[in-house]
N, C-alpha and C positions, 0 to 999 in steps of 0.2 A: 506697701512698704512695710519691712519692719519695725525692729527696736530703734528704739533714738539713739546712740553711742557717740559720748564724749569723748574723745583723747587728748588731754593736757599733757602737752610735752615741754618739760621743764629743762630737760637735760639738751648739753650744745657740746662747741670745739671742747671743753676740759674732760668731757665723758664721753669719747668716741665710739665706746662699744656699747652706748646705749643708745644711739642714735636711729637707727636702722628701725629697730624692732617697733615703734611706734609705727610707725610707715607700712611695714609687715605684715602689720595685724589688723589697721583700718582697709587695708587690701581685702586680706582675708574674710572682715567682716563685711564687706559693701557686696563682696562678690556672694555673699549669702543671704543677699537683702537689707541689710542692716543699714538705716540713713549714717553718716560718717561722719562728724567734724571733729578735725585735727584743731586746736589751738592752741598756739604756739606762745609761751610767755616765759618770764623770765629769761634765762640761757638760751633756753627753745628758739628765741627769738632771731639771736643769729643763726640758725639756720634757713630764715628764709634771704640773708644774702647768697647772692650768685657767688662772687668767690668762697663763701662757707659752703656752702652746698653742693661745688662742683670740684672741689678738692678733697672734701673732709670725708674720711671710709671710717666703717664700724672695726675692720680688719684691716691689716696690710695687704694690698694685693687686691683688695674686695672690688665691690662697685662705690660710687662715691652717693651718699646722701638723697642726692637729687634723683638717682635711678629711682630709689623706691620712693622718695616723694611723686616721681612722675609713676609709676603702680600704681600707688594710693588715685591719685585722681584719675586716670585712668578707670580707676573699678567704680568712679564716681564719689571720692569722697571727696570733700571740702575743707578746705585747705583756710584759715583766718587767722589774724597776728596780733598782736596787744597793742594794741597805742599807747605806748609809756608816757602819763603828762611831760611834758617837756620836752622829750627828746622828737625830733623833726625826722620820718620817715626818708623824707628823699635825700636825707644824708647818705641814705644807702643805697647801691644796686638792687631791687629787689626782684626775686625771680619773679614768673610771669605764673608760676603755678599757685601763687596767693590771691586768693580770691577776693579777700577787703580786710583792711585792719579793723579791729574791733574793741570795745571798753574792758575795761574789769566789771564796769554793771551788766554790761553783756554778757560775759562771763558767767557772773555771777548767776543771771537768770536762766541761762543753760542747767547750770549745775542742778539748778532747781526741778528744771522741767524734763531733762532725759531719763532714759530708762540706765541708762548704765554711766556712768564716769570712771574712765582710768587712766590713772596718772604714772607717765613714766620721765 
């Protein structure tokens, strides 16, 4: 296996044209060996609901969210979500391409231990 590569994806519905390109590029990087976790926090977070995800495009016209979220896992990346204290998961739909919610300690020891973090 490769690099280890984070992708903190902070941006959601309010920044539609940033949406995509996380998804993009852990494509890109898995398909060149590179181990992949997407983690989704802050805004990021709504995009692992199914209605944000299967409606919301980077472009008009485009594909919606969820195509390249299904790329990315596809080329084997890993797909995990924040556990915001308080707020209750199954309040939401969540797609089935999430692989498990995760901490901010979690988080946090990622950052520590990969070879690369980027944050979009």
């Amino acid at each position: 296996m490769g690099q280890r590569i984070l992708i903190l994806v902070a941006s959601g519905p309010s920044t539609p044209l940033r949406c995509a390109a996380p998804f993009h590029i852990a494509t890109l990087l898995a398909c060149m060996d590179a181990e992949v976790t997407l983690f989704l926090t802050g805004e990021g977070v709504q995009l692992a609901r199914e209605e944000i995800a299967d409606s919301l495009c980077a472009i008009d016209g485009g594909e919606p969210v969820r195509h390249f979220i299904r790329q990315a896992k596809s080329a084997g990346a890993r797909l995990l979500l924040c556990r915001a204290p308080g707020v209750p998961l199954h309040d939401y739909r969540l797609i089935a391409e999430v692989d498990e919610p995760a901490s901010g300690g979690e988080l946090a020891q990622m950052i520590l231990e990969y070879d690369r973090v980027l944050t979009f």
